[in-house]
The first five atom37 places (N, CA, C, CB, O) and aatype in JSON, in Angstrom:
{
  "aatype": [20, 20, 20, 20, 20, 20, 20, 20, 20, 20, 20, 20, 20, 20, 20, 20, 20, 20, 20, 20, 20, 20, 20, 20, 20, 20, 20, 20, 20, 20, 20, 20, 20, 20, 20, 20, 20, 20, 20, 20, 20, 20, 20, 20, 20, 20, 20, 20, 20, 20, 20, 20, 20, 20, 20, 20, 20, 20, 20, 20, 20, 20, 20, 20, 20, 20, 20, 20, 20, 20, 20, 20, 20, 20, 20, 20, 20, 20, 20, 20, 20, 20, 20, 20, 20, 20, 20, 20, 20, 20, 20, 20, 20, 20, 20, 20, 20, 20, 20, 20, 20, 20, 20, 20, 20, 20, 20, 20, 20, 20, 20, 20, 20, 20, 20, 20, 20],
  "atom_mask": [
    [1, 1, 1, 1, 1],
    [1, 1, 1, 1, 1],
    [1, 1, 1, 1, 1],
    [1, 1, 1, 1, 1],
    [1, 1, 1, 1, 1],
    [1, 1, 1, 1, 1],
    [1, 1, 1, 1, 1],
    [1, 1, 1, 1, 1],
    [1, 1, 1, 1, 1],
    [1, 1, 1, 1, 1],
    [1, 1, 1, 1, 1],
    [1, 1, 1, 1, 1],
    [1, 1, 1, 1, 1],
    [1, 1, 1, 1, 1],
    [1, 1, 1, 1, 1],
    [1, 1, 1, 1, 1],
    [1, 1, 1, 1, 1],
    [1, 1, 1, 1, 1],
    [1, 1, 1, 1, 1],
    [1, 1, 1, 1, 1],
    [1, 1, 1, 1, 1],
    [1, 1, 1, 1, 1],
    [1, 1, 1, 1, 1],
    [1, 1, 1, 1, 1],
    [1, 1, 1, 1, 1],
    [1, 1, 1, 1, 1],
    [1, 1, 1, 1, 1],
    [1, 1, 1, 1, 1],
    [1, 1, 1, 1, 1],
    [1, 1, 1, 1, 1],
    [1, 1, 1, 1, 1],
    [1, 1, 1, 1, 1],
    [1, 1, 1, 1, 1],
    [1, 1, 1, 1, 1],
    [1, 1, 1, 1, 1],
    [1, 1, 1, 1, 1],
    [1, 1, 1, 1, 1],
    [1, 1, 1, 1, 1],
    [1, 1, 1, 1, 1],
    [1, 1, 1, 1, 1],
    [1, 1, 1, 1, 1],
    [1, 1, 1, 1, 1],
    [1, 1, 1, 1, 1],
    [1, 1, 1, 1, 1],
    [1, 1, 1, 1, 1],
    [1, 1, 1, 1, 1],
    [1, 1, 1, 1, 1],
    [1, 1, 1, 1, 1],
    [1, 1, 1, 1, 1],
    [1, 1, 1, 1, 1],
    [1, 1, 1, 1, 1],
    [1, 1, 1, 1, 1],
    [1, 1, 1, 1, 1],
    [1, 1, 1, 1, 1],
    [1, 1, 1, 1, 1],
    [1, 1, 1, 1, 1],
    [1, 1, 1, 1, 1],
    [1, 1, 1, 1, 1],
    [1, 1, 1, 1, 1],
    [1, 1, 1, 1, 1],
    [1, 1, 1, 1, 1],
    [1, 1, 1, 1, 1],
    [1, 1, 1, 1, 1],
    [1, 1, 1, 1, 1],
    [1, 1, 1, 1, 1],
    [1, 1, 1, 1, 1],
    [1, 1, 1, 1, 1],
    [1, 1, 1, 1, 1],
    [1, 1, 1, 1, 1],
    [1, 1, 1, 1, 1],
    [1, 1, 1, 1, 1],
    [1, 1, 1, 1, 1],
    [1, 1, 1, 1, 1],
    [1, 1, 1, 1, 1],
    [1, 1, 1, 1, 1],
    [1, 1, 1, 1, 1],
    [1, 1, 1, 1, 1],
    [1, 1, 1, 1, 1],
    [1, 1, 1, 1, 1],
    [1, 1, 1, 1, 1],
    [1, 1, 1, 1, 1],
    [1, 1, 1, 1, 1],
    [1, 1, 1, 1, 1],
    [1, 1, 1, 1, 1],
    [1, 1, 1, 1, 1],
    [1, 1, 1, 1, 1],
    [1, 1, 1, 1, 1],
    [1, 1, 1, 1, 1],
    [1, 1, 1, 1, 1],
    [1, 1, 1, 1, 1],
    [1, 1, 1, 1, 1],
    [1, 1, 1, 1, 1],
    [1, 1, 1, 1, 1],
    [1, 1, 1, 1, 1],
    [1, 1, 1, 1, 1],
    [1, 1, 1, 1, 1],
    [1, 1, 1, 1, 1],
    [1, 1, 1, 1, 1],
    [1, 1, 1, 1, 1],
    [1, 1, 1, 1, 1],
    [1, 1, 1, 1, 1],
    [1, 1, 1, 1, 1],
    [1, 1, 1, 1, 1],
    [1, 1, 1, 1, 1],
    [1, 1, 1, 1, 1],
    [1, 1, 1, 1, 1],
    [1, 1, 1, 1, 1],
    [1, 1, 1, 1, 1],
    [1, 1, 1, 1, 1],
    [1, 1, 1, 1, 1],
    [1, 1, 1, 1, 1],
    [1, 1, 1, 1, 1],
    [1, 1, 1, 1, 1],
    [1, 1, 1, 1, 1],
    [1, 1, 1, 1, 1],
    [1, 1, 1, 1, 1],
    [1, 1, 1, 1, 1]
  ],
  "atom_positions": [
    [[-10.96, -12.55, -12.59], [-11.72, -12.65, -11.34], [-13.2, -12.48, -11.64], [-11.24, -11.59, -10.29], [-13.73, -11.5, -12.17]],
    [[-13.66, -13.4, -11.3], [-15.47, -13.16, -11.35], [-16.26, -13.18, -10.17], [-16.23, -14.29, -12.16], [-16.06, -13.93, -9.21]],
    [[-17.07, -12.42, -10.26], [-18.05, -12.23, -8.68], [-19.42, -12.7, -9.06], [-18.27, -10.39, -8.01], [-19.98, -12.48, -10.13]],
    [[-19.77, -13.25, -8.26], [-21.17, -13.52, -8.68], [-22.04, -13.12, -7.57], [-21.41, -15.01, -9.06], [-21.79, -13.44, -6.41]],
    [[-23.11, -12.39, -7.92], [-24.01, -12.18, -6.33], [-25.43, -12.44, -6.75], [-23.95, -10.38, -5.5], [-26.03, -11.99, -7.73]],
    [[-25.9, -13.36, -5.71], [-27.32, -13.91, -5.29], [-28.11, -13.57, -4.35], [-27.32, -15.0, -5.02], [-27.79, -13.94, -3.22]],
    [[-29.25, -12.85, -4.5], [-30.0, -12.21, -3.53], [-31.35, -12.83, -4.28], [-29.77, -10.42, -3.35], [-31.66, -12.68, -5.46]],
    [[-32.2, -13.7, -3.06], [-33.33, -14.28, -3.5], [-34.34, -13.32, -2.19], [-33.23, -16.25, -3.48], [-34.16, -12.27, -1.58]],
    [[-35.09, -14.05, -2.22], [-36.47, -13.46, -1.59], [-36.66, -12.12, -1.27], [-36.78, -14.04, -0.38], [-36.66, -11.77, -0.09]],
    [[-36.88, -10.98, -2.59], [-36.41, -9.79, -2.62], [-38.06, -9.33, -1.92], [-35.74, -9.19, -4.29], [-39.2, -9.69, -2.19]],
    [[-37.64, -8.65, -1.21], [-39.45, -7.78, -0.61], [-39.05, -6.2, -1.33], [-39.78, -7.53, 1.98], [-37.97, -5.62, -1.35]],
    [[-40.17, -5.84, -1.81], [-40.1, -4.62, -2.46], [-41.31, -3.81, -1.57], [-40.35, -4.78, -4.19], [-42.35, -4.1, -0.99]],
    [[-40.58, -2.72, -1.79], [-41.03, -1.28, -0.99], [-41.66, 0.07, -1.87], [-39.57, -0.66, -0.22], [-41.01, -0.04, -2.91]],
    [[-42.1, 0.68, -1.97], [-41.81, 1.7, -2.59], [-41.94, 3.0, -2.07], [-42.35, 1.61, -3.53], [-42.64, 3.34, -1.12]],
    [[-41.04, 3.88, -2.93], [-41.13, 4.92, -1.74], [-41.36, 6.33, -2.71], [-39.49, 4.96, -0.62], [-41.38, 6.29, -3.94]],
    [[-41.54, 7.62, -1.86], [-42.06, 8.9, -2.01], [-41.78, 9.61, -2.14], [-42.46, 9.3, -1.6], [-40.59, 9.31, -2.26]],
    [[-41.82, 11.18, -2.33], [-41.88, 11.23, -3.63], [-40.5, 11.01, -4.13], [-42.48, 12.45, -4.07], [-39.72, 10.66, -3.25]],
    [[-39.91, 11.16, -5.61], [-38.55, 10.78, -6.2], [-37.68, 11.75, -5.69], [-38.47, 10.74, -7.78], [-36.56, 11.45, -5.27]],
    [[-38.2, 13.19, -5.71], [-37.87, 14.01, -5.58], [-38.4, 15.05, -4.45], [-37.85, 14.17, -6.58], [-39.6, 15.3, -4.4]],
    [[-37.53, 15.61, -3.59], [-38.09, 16.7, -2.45], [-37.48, 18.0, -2.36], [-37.95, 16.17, -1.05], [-36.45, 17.8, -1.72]],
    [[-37.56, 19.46, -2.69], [-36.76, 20.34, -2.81], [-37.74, 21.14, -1.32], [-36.61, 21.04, -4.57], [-38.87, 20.97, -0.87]],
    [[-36.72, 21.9, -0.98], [-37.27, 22.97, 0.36], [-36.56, 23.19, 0.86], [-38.1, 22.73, 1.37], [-35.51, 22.58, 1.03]],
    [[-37.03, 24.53, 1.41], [-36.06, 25.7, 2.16], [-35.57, 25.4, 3.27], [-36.65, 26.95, 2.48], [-36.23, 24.79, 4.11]],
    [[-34.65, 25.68, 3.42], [-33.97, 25.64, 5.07], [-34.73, 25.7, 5.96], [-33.09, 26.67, 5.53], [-35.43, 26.7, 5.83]],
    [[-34.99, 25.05, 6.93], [-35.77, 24.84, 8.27], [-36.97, 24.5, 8.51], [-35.79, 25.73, 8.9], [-37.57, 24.47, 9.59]],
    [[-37.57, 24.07, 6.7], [-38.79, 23.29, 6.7], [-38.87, 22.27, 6.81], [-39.38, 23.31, 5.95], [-37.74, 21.78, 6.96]],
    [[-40.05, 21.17, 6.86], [-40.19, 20.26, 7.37], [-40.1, 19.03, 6.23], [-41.27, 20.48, 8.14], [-40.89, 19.13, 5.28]],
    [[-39.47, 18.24, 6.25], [-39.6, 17.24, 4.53], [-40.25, 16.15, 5.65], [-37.57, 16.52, 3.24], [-40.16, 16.17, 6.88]],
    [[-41.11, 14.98, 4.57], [-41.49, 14.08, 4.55], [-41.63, 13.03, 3.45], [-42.2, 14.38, 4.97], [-42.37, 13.1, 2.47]],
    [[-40.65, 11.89, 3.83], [-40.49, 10.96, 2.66], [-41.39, 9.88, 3.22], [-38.87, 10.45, 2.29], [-41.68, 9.79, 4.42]],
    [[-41.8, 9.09, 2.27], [-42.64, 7.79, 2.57], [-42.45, 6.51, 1.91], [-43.93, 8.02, 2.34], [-42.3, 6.57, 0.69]],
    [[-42.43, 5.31, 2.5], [-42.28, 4.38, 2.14], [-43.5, 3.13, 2.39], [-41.14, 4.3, 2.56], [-44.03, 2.68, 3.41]],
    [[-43.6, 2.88, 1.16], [-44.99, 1.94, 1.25], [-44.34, 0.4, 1.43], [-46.11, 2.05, -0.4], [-43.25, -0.07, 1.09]],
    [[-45.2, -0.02, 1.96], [-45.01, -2.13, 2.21], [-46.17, -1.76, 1.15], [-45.51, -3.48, 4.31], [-46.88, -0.84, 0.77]],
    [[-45.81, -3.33, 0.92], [-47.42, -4.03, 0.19], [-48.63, -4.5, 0.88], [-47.2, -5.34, -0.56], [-49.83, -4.38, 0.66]],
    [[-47.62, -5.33, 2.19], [-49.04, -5.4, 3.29], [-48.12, -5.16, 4.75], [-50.12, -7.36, 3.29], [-46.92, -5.04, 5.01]],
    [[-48.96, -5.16, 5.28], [-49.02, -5.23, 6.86], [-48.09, -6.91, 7.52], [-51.07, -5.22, 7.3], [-48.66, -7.9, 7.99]],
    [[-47.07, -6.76, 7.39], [-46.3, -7.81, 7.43], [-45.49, -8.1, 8.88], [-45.43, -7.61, 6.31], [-45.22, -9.24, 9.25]],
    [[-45.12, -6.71, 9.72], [-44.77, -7.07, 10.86], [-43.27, -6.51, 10.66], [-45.05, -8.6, 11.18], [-42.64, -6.39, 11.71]],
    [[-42.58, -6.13, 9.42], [-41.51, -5.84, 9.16], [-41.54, -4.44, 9.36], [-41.13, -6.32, 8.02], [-42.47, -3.64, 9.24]],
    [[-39.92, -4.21, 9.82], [-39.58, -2.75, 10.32], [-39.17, -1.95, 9.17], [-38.39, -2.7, 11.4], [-38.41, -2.42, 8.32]],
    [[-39.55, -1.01, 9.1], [-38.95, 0.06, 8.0], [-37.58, 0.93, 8.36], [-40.13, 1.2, 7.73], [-37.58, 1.82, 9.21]],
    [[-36.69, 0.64, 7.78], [-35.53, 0.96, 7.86], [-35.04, 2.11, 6.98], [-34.91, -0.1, 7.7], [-35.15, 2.03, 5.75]],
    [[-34.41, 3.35, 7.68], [-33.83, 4.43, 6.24], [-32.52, 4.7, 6.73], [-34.75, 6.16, 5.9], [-32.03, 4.6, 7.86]],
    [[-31.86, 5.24, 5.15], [-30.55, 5.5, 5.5], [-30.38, 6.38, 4.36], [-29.53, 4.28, 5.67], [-30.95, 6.39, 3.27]],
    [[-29.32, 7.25, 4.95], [-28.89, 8.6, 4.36], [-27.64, 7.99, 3.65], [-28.56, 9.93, 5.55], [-26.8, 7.22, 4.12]],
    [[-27.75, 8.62, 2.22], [-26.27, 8.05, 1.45], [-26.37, 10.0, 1.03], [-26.38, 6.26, -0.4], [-27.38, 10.7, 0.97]],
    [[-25.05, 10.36, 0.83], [-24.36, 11.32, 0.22], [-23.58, 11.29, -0.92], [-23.74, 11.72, 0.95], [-22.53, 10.76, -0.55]],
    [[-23.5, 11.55, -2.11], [-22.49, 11.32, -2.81], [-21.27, 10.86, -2.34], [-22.33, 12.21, -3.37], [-20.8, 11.24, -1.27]],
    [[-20.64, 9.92, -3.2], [-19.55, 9.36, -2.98], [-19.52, 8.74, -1.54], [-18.55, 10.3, -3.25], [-18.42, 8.55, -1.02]],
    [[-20.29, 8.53, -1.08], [-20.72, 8.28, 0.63], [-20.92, 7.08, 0.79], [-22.02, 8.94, 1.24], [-21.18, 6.52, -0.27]],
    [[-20.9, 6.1, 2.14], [-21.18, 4.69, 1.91], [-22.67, 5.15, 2.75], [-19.91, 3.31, 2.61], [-22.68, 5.98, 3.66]],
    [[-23.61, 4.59, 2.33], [-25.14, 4.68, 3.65], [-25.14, 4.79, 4.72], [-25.98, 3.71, 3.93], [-24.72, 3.8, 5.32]],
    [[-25.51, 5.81, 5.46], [-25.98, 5.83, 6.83], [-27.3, 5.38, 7.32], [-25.89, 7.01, 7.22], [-28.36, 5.75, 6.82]],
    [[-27.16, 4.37, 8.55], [-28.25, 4.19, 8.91], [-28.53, 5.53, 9.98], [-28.33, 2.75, 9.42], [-27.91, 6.27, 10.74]],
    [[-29.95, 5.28, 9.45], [-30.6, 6.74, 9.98], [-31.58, 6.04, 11.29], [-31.78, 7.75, 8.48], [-31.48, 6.48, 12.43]],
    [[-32.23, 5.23, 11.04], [-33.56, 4.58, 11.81], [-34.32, 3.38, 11.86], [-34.43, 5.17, 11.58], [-34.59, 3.18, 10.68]],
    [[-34.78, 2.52, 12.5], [-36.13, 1.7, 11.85], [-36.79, 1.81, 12.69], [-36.19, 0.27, 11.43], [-36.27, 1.67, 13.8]],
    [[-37.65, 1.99, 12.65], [-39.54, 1.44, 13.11], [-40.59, 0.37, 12.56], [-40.51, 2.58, 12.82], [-40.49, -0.15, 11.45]],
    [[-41.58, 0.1, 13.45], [-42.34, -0.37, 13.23], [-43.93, 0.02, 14.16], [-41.71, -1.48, 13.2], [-43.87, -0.2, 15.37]],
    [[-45.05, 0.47, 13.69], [-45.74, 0.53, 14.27], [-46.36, 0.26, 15.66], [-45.95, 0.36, 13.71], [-47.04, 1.0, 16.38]],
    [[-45.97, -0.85, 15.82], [-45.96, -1.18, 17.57], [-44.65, -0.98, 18.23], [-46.32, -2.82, 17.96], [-44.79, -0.99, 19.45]],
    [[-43.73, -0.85, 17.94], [-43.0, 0.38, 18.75], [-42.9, 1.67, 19.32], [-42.44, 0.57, 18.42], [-43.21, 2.62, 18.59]],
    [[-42.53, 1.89, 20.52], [-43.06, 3.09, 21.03], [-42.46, 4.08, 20.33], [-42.89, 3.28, 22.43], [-43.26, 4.97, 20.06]],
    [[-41.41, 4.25, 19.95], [-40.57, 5.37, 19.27], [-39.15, 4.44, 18.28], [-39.85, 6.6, 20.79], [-38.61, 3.33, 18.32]],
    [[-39.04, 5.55, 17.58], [-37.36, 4.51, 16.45], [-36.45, 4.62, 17.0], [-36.63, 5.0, 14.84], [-36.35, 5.32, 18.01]],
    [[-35.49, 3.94, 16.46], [-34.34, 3.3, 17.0], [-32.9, 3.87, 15.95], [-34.68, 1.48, 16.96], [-32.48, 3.55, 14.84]],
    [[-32.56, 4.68, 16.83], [-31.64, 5.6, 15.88], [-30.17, 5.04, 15.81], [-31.58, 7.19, 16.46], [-29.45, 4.57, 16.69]],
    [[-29.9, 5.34, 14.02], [-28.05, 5.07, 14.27], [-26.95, 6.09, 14.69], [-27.39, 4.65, 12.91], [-27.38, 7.24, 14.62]],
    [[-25.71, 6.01, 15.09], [-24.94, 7.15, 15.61], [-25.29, 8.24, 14.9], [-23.53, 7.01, 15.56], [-25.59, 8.08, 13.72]],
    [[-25.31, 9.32, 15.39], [-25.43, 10.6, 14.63], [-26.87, 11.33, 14.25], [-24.76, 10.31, 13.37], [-27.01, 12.45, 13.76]],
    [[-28.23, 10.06, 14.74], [-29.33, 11.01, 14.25], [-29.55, 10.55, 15.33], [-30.31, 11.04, 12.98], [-28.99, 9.6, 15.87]],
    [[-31.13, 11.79, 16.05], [-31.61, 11.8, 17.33], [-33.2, 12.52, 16.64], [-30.49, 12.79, 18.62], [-33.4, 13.11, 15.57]],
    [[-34.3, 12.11, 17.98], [-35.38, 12.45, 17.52], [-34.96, 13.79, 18.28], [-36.73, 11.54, 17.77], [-35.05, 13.74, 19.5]],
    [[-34.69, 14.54, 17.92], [-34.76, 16.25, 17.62], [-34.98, 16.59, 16.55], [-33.67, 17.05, 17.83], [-35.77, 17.51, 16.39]],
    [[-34.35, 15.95, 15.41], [-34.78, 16.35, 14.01], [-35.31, 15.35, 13.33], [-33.75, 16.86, 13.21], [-36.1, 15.42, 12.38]],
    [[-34.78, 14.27, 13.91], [-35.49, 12.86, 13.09], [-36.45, 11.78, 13.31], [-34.67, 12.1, 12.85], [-35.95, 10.8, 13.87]],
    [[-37.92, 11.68, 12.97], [-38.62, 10.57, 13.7], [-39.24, 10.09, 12.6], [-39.61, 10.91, 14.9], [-39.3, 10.85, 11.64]],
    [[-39.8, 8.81, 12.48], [-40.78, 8.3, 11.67], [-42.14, 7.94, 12.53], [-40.18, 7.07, 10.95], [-42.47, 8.08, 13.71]],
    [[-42.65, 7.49, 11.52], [-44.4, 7.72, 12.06], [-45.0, 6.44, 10.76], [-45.29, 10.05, 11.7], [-44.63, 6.07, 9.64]],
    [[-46.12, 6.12, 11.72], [-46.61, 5.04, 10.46], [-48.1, 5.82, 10.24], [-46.8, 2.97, 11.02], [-48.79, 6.09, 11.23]],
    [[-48.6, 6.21, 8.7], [-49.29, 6.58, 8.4], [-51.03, 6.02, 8.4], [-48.65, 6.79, 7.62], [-52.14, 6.51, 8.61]],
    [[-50.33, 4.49, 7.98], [-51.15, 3.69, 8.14], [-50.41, 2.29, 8.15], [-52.14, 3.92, 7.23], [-49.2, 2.43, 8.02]],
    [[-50.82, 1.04, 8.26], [-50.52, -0.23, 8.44], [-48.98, -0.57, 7.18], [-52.15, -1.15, 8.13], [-48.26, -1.56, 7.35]],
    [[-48.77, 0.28, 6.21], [-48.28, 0.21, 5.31], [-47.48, 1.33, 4.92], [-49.05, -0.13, 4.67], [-46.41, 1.0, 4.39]],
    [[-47.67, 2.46, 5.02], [-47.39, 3.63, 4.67], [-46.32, 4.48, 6.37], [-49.15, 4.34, 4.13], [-46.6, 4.9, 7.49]],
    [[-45.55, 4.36, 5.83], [-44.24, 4.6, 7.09], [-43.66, 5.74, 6.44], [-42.89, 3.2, 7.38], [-43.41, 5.9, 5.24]],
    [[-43.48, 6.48, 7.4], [-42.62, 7.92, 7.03], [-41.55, 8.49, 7.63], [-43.33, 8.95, 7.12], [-41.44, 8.83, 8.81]],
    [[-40.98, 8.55, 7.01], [-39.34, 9.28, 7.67], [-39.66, 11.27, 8.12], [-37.65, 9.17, 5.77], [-39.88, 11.9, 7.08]],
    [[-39.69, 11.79, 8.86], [-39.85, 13.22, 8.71], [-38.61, 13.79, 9.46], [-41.28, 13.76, 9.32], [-38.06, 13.37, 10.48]],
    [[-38.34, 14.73, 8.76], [-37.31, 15.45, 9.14], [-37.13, 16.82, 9.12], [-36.52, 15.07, 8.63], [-36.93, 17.48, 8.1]],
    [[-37.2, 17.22, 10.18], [-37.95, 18.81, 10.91], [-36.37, 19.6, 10.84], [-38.83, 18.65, 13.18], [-35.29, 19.07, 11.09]],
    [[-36.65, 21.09, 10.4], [-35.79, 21.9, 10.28], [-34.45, 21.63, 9.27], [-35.54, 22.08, 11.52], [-33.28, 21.71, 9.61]],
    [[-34.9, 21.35, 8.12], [-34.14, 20.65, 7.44], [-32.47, 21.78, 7.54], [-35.02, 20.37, 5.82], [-32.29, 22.9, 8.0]],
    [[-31.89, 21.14, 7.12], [-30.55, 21.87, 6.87], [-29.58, 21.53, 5.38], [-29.62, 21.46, 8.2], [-29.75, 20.48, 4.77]],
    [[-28.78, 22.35, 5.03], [-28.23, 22.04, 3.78], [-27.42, 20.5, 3.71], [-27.24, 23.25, 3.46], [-27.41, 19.76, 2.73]],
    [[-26.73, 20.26, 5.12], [-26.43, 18.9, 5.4], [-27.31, 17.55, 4.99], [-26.33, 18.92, 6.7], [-26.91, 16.5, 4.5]],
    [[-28.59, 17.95, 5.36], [-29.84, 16.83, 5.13], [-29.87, 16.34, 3.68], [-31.42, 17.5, 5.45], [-30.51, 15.3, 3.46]],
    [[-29.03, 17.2, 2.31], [-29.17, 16.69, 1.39], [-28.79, 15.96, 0.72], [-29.26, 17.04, 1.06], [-27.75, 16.09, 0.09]],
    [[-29.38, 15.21, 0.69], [-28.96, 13.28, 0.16], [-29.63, 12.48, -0.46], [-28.81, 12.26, 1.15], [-30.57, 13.14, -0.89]],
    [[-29.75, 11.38, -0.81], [-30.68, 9.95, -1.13], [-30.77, 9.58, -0.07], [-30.22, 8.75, -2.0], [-29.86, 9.74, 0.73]],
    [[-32.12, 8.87, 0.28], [-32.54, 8.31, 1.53], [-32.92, 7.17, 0.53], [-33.73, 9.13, 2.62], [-33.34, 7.25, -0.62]],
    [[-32.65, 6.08, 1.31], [-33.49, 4.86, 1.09], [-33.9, 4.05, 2.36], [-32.73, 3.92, 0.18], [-33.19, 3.81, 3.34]],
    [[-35.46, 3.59, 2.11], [-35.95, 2.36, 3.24], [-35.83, 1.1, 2.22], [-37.86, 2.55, 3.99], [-35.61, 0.77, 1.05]],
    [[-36.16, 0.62, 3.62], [-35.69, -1.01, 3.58], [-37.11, -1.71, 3.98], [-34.27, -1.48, 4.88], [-38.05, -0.95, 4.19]],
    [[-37.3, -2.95, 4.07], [-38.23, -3.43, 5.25], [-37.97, -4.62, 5.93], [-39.52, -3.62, 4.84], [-38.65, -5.61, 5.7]],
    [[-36.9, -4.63, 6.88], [-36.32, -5.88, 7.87], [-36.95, -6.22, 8.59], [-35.33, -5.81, 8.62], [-37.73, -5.34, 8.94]],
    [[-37.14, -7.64, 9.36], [-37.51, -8.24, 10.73], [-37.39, -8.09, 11.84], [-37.28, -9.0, 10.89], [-38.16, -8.18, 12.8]],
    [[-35.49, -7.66, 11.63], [-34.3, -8.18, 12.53], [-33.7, -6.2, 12.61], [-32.87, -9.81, 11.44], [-34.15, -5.1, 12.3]],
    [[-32.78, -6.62, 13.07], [-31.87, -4.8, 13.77], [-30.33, -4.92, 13.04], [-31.47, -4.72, 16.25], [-29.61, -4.3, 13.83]],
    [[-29.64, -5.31, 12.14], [-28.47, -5.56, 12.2], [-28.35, -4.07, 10.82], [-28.02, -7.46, 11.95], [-27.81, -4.46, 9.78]],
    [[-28.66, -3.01, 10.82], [-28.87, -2.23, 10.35], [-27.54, -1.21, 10.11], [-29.89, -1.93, 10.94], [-27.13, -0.57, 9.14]],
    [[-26.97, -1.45, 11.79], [-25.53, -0.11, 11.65], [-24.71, -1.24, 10.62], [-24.27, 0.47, 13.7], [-23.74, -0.82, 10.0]],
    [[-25.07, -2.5, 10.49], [-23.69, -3.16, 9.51], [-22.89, -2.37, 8.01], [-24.37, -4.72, 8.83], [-21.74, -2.22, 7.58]],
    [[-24.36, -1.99, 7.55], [-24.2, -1.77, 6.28], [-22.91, 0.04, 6.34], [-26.16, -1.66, 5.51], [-22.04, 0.21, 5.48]],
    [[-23.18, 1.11, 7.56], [-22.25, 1.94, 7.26], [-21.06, 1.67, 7.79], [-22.57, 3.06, 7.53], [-20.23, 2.59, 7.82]],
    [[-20.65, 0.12, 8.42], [-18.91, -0.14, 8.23], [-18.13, -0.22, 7.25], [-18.5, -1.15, 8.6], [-16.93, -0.42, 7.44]]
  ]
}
C-alpha cells in the first residue's frame, strides 16, 4: 500500500517562543507571526500527547472578538493582534491542564473544528 500526500501553496507562520514554563495561575503568551498583513485568520489548537488537535480559536484583527472551539471560552482564552502581523494566543490563569503544544495556522475560511474529528 502506498500513500502519497500533496500539499502545495504552503503559507508559513512562525511562532513564539519554542518553549513557555510558568506557575499555576499565571498568565502565558504565545505568538504567531504572518509575513504580511494578508487578511488571513490566525488559527490555534491545543494537541496533548498522544492527542488528536484541538481547535482552540481564530481571529483576525477586524474582528470584534475570536471564535472559539467546544471547550474553550474567553474566560481564560483570547487572542489579540499585536500588530498587523504579530497575533497572540493568551491564556490567563494557566492550569496544569493547559499543558500542551499549541500550534497556529493562518486560514481565510472557518472549517477549523474539522481537524479534532
Amino acid at each position: 500500500l502506498h500513500i502519497s500526500l500533496y500539499i502545495s501553496g504552503q503559507r508559513i507562520v512562525t511562532q513564539k517562543p519554542s518553549l513557555l514554563t510558568l506557575s499555576k495561575g499565571e498568565t502565558a503568551t504565545l505568538h504567531c507571526q504572518k509575513p504580511e498583513d494578508d487578511g488571513y485568520r490566525i488559527h490555534w489548537y491545543k494537541q496533548v500527547p498522544g492527542g488528536a488537535p484541538q481547535f482552540v480559536l481564530y481571529y483576525y484583527r477586524a474582528d470584534s472578538s475570536p471564535t472559539y472551539g467546544s471547550g474553550f471560552s474567553s474566560s481564560r482564552f483570547t487572542s489579540r493582534a499585536q500588530s498587523n502581523t504579530d497575533y497572540q494566543l493568551v491564556i490567563s490563569s494557566v492550569e496544569v491542564d493547559d499543558s500542551a503544544v499549541y500550534y497556529c495556522k493562518k486560514w481565510f475560511s472557518s472549517p477549523s473544528e474539522m481537524v479534532s474529528q
